[in-house]
Biopython code that builds the backbone (N, CA, C, O; Angstrom):
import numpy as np
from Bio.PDB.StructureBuilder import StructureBuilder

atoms = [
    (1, "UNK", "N", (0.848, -1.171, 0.000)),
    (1, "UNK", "CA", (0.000, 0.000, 0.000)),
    (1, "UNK", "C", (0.900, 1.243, 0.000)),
    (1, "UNK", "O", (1.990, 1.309, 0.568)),
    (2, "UNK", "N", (0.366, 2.128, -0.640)),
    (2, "UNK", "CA", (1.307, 3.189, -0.951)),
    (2, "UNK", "C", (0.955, 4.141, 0.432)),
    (2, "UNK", "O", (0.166, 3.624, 1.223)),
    (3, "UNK", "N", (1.633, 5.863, 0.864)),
    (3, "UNK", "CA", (1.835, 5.745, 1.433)),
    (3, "UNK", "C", (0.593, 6.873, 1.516)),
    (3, "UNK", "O", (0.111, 7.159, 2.612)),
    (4, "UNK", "N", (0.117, 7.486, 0.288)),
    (4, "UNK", "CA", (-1.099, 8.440, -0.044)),
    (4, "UNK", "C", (-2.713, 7.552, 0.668)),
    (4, "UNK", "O", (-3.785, 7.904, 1.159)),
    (5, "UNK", "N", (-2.121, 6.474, 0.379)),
    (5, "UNK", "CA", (-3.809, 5.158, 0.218)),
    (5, "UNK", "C", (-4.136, 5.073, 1.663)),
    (5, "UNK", "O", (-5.262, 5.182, 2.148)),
    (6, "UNK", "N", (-2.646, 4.799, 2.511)),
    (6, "UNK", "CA", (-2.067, 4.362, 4.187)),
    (6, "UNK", "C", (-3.198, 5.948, 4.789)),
    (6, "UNK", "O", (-4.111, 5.753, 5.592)),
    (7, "UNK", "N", (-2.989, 6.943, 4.400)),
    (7, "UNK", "CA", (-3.434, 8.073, 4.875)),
    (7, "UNK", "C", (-4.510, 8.268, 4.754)),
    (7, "UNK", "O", (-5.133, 8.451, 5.799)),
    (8, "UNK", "N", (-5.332, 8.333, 3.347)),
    (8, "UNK", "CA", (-6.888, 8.458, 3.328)),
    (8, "UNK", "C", (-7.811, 7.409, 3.662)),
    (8, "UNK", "O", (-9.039, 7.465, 3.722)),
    (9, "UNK", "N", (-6.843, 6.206, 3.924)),
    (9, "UNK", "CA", (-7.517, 4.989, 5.067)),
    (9, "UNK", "C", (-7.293, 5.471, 6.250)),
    (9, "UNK", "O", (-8.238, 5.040, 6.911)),
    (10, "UNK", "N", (-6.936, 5.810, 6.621)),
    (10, "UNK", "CA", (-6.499, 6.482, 8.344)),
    (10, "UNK", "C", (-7.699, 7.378, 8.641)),
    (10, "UNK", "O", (-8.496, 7.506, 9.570)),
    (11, "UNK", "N", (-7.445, 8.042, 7.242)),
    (11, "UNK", "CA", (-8.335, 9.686, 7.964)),
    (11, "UNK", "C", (-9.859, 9.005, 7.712)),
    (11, "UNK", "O", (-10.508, 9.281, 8.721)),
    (12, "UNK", "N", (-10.532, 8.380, 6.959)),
    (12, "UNK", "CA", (-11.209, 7.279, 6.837)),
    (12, "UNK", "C", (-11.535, 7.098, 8.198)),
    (12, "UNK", "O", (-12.205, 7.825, 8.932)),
    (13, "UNK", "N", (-10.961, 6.011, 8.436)),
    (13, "UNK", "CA", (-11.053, 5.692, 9.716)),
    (13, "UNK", "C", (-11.311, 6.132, 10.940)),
    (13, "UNK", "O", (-12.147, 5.608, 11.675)),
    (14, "UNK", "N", (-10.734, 6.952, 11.191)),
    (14, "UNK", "CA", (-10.646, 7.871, 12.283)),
    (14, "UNK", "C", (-11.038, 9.384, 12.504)),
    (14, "UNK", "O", (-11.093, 10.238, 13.389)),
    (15, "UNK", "N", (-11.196, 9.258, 11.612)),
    (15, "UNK", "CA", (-11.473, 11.103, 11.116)),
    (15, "UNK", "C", (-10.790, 11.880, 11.058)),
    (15, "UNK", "O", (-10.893, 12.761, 10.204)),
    (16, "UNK", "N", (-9.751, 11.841, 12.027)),
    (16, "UNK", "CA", (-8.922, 12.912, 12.315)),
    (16, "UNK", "C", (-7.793, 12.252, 12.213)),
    (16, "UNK", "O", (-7.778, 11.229, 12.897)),
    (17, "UNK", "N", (-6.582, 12.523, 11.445)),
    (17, "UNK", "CA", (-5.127, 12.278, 12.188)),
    (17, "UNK", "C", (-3.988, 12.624, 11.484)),
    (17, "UNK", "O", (-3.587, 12.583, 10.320)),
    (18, "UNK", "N", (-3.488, 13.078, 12.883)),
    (18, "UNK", "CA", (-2.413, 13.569, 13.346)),
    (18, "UNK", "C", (-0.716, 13.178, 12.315)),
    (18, "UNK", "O", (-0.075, 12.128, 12.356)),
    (19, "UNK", "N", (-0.453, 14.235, 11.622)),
    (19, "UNK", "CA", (0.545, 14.112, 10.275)),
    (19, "UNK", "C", (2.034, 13.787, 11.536)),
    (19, "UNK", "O", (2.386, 14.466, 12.501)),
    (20, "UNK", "N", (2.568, 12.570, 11.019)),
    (20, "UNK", "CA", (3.979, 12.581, 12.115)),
    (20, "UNK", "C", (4.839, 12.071, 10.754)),
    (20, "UNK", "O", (4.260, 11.512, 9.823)),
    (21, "UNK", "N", (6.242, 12.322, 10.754)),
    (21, "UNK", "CA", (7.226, 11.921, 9.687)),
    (21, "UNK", "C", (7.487, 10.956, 9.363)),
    (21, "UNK", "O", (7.720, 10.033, 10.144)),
    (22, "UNK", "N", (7.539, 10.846, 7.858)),
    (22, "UNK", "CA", (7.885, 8.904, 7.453)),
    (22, "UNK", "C", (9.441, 9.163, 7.677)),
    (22, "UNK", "O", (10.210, 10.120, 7.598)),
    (23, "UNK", "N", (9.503, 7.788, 8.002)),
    (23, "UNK", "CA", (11.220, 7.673, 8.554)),
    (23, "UNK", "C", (11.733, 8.211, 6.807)),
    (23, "UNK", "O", (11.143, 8.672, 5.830)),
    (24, "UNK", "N", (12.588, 7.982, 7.011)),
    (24, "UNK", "CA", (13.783, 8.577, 6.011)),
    (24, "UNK", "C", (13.327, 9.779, 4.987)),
    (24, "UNK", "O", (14.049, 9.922, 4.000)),
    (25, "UNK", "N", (12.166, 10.682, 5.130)),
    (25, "UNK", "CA", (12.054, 11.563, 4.530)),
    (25, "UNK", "C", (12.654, 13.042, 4.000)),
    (25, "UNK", "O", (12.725, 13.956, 4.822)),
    (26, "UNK", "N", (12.958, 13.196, 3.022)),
    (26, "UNK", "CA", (13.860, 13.987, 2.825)),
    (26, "UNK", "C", (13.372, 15.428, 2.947)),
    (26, "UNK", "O", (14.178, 16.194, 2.419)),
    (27, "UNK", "N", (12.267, 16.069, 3.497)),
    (27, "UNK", "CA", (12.296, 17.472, 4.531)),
    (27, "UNK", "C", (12.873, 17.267, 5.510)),
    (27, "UNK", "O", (13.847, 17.961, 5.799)),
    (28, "UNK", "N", (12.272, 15.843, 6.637)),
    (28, "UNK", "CA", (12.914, 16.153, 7.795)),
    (28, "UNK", "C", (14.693, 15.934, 7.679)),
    (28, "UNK", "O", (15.490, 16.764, 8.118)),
    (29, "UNK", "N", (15.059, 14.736, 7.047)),
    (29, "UNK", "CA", (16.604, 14.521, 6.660)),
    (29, "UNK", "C", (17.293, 16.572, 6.571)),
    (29, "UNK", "O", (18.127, 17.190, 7.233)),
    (30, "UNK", "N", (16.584, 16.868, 5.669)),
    (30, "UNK", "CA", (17.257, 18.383, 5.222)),
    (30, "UNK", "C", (17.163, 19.688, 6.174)),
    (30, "UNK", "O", (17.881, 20.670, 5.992)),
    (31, "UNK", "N", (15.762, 19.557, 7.685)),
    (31, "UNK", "CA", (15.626, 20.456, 8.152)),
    (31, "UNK", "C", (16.134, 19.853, 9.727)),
    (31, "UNK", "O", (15.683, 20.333, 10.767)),
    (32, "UNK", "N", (17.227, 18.631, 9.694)),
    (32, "UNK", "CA", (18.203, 18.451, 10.651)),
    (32, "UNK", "C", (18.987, 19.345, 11.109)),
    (32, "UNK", "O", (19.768, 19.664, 10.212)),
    (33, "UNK", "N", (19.179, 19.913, 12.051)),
    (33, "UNK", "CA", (19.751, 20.558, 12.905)),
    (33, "UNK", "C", (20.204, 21.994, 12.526)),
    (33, "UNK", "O", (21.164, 22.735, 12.739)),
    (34, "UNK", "N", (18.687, 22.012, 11.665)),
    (34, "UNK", "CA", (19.044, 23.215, 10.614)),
    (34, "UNK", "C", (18.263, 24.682, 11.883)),
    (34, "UNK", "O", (17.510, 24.370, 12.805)),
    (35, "UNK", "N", (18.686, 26.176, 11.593)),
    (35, "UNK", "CA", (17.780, 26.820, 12.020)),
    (35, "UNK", "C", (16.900, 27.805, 10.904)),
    (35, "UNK", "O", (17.458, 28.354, 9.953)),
    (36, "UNK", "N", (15.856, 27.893, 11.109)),
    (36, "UNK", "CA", (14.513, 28.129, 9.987)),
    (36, "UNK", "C", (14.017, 29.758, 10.672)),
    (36, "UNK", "O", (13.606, 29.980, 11.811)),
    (37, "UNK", "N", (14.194, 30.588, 9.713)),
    (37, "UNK", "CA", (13.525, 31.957, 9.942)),
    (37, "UNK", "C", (12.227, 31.956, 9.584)),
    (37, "UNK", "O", (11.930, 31.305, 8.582)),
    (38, "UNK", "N", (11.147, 32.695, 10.334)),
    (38, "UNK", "CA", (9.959, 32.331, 9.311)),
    (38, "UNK", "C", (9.375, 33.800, 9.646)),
    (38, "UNK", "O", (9.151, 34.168, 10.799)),
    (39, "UNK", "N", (9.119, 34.729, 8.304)),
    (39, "UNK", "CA", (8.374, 35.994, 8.311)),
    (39, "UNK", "C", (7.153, 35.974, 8.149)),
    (39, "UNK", "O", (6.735, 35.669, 7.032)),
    (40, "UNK", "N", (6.154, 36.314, 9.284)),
    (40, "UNK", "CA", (4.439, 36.120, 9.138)),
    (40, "UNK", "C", (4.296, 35.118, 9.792)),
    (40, "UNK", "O", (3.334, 34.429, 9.451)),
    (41, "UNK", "N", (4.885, 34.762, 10.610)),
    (41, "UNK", "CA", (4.691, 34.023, 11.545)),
    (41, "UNK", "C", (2.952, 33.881, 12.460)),
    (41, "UNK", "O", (2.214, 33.054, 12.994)),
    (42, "UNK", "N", (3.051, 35.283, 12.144)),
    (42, "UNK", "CA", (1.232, 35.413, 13.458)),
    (42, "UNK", "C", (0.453, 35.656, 12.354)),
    (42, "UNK", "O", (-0.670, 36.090, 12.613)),
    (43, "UNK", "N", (0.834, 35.441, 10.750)),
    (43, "UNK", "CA", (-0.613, 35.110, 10.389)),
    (43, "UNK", "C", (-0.720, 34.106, 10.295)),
    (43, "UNK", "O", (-0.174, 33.307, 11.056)),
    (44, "UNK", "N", (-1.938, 33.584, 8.705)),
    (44, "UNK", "CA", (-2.734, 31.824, 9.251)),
    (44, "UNK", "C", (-1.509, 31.457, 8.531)),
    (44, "UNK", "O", (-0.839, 30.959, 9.436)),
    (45, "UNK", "N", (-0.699, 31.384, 7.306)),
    (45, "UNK", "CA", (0.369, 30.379, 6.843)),
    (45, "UNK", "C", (1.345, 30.439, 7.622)),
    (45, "UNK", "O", (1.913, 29.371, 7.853)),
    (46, "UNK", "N", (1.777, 31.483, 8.173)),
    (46, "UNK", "CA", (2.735, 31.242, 9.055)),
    (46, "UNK", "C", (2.830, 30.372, 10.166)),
    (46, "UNK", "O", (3.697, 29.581, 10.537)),
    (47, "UNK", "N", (1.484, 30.785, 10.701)),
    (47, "UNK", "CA", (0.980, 29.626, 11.941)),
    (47, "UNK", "C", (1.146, 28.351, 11.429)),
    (47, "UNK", "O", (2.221, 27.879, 11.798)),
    (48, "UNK", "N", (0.460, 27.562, 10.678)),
    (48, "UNK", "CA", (0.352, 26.558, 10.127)),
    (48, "UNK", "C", (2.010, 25.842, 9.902)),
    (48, "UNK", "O", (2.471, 24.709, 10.039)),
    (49, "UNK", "N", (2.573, 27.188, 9.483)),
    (49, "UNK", "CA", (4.169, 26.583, 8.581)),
    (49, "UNK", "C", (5.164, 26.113, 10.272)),
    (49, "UNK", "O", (5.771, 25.064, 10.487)),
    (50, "UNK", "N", (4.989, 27.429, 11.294)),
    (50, "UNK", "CA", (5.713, 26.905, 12.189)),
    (50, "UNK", "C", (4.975, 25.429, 12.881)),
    (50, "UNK", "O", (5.629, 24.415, 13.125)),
    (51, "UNK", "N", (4.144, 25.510, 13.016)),
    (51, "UNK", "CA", (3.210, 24.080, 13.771)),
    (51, "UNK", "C", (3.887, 23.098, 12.734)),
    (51, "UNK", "O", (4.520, 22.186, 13.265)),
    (52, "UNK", "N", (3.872, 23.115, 11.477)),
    (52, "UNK", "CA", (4.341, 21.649, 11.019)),
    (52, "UNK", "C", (5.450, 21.700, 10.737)),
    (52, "UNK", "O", (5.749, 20.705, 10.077)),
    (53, "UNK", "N", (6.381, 22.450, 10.909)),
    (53, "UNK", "CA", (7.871, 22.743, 11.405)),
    (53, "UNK", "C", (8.299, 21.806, 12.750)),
    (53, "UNK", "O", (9.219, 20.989, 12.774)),
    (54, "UNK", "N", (7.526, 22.094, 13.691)),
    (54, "UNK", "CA", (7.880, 21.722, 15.061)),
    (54, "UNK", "C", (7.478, 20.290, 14.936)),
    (54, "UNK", "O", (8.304, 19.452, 15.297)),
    (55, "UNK", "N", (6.307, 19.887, 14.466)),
    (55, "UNK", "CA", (5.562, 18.767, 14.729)),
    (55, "UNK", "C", (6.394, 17.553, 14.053)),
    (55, "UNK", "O", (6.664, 16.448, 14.522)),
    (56, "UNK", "N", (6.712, 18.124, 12.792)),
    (56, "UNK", "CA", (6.906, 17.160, 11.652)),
    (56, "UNK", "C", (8.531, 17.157, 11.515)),
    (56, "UNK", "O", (8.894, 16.473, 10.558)),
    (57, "UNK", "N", (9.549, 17.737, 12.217)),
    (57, "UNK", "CA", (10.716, 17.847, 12.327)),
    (57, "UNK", "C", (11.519, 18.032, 13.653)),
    (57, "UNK", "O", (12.006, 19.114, 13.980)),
    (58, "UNK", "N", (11.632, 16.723, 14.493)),
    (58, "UNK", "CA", (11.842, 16.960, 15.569)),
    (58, "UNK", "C", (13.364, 17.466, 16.353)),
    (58, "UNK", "O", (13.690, 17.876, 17.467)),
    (59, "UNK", "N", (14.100, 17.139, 14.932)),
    (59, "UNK", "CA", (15.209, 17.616, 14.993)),
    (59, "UNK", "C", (15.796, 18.748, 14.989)),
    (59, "UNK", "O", (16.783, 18.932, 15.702)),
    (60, "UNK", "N", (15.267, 19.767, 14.137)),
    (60, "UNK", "CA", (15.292, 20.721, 14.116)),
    (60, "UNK", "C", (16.081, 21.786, 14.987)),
    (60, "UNK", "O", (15.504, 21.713, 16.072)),
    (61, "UNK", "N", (16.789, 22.457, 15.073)),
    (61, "UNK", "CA", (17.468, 23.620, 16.046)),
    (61, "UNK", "C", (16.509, 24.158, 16.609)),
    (61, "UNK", "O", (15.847, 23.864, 17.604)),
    (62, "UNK", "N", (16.472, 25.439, 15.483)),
    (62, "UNK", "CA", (15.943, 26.473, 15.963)),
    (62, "UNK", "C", (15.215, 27.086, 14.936)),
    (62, "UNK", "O", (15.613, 27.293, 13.790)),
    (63, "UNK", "N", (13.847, 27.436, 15.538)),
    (63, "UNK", "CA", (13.135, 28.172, 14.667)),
    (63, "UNK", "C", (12.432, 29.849, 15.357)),
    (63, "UNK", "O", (11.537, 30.075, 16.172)),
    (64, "UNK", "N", (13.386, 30.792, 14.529)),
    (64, "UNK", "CA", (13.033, 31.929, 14.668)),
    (64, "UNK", "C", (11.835, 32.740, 14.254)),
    (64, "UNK", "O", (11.351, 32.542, 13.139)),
    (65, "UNK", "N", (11.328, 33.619, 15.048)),
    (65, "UNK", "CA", (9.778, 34.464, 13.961)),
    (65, "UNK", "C", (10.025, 35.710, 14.313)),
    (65, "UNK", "O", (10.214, 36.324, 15.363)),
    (66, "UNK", "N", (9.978, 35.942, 13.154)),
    (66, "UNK", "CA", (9.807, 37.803, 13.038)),
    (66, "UNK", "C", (8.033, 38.099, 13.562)),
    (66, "UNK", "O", (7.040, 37.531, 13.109)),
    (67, "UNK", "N", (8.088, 39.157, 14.630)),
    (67, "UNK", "CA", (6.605, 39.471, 15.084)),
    (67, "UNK", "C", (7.267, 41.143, 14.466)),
    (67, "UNK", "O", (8.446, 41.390, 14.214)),
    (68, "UNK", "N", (6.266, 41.947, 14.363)),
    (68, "UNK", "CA", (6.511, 43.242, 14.155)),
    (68, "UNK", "C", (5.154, 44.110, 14.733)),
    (68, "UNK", "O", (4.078, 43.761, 14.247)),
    (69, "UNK", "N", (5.134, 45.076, 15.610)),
    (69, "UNK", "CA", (4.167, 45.469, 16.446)),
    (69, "UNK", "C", (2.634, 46.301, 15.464)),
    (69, "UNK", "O", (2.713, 47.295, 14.742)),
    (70, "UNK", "N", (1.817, 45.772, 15.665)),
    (70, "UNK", "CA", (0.393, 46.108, 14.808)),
    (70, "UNK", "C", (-0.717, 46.711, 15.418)),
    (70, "UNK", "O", (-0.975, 45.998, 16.388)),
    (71, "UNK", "N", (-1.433, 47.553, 15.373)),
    (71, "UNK", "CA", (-2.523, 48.008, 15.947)),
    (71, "UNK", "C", (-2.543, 48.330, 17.322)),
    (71, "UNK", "O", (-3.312, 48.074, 18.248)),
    (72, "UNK", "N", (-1.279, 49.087, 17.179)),
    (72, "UNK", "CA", (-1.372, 49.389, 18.993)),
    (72, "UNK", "C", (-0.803, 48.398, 20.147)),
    (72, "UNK", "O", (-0.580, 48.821, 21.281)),
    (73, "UNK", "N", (-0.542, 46.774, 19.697)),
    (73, "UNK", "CA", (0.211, 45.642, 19.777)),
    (73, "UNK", "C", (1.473, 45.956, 20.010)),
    (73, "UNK", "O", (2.015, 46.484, 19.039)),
    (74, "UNK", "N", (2.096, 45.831, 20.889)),
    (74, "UNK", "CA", (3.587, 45.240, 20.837)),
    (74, "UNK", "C", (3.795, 43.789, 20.159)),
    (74, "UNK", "O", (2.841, 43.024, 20.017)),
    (75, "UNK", "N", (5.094, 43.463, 19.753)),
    (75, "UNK", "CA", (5.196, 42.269, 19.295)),
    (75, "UNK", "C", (4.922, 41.218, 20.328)),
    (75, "UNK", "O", (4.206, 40.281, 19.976)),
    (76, "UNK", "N", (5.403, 41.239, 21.594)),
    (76, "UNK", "CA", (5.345, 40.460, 22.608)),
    (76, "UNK", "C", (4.152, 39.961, 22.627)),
    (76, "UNK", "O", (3.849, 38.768, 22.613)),
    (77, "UNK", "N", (3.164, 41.275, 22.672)),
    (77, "UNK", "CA", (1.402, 40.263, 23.225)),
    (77, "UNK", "C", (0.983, 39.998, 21.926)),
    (77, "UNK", "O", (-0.088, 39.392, 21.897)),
    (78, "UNK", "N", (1.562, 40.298, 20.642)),
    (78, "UNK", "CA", (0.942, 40.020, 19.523)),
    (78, "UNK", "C", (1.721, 38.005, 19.651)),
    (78, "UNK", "O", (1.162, 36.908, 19.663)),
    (79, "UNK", "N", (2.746, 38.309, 19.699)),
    (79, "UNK", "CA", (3.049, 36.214, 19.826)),
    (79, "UNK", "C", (2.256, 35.531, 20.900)),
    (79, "UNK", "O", (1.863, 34.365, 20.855)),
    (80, "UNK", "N", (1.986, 36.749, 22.274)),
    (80, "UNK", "CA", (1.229, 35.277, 23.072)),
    (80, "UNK", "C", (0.143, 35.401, 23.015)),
    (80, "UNK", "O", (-0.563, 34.655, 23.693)),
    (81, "UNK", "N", (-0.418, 36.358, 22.216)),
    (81, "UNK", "CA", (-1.945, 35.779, 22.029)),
    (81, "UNK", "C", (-2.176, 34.912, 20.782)),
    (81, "UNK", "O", (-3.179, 34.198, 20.811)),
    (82, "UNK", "N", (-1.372, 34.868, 19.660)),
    (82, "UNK", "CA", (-1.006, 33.995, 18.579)),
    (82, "UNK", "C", (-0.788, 33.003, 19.142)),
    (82, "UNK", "O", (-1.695, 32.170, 19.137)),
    (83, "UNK", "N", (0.256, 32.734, 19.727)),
    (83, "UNK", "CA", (0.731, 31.442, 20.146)),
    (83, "UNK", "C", (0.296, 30.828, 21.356)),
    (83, "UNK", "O", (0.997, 29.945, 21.850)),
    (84, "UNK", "N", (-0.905, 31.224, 21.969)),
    (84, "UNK", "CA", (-1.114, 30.648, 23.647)),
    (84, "UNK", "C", (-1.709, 29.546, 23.079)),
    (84, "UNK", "O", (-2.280, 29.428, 21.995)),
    (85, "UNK", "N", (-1.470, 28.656, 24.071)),
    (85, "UNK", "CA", (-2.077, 27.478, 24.391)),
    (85, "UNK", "C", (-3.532, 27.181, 24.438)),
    (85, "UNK", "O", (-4.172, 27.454, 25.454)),
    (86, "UNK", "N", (-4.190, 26.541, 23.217)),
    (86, "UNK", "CA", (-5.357, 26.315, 22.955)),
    (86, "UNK", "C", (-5.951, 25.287, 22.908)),
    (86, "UNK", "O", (-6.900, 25.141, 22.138)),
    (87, "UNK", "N", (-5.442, 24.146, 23.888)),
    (87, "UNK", "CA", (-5.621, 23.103, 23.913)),
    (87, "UNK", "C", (-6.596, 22.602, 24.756)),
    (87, "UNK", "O", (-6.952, 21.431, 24.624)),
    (88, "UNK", "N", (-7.262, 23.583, 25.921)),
    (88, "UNK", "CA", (-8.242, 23.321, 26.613)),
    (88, "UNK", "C", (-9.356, 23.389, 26.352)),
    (88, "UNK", "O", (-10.206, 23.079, 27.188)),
]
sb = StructureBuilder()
sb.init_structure("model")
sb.init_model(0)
sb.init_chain("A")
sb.init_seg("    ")
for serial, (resi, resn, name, xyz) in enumerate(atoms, 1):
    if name == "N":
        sb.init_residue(resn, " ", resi, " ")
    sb.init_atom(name, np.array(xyz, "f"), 0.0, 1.0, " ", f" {name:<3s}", serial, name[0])
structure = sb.get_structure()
């Protein structure tokens, strides 16, 4: 079974799930111990790009984000209200 078929049987299945790395894949191989700048970070692609940055590359160094202060925002509360914990 290929590895496209493995997935839309999964999500099939389950409804939901959770993208983790096929062993020897060559993003995560290339974003080894690499560090990753990412501009737009607090909008939606950015969000998205760092989440499957972290998720899908565990190796990874370091990943930097440019915030830049908006609407009266400092950068600071503009990342932790972007980035707080929304898991409850």
């Amino acid at each position: 079974m290929r590895y496209g078929e493995e997935s839309e049987r999964l999500m099939r299945e389950f409804g939901e799930v959770k993208w983790c790395p096929v062993e020897g894949s060559k993003i995560v191989e290339f974003y080894k111990g690499k560090n990753v700048f990412v501009t737009g970070a607090t909008g939606f692609l950015g969000k998205l790009l760092v989440e499957k940055l972290l998720r899908a590359c565990p190796d990874i160094d370091t990943v930097y984000i440019l915030v830049r202060p908006k609407k009266g925002e400092d950068e600071h509360s503009r990342k932790d209200k972007v980035y707080a914990d929304q898991s409850t």
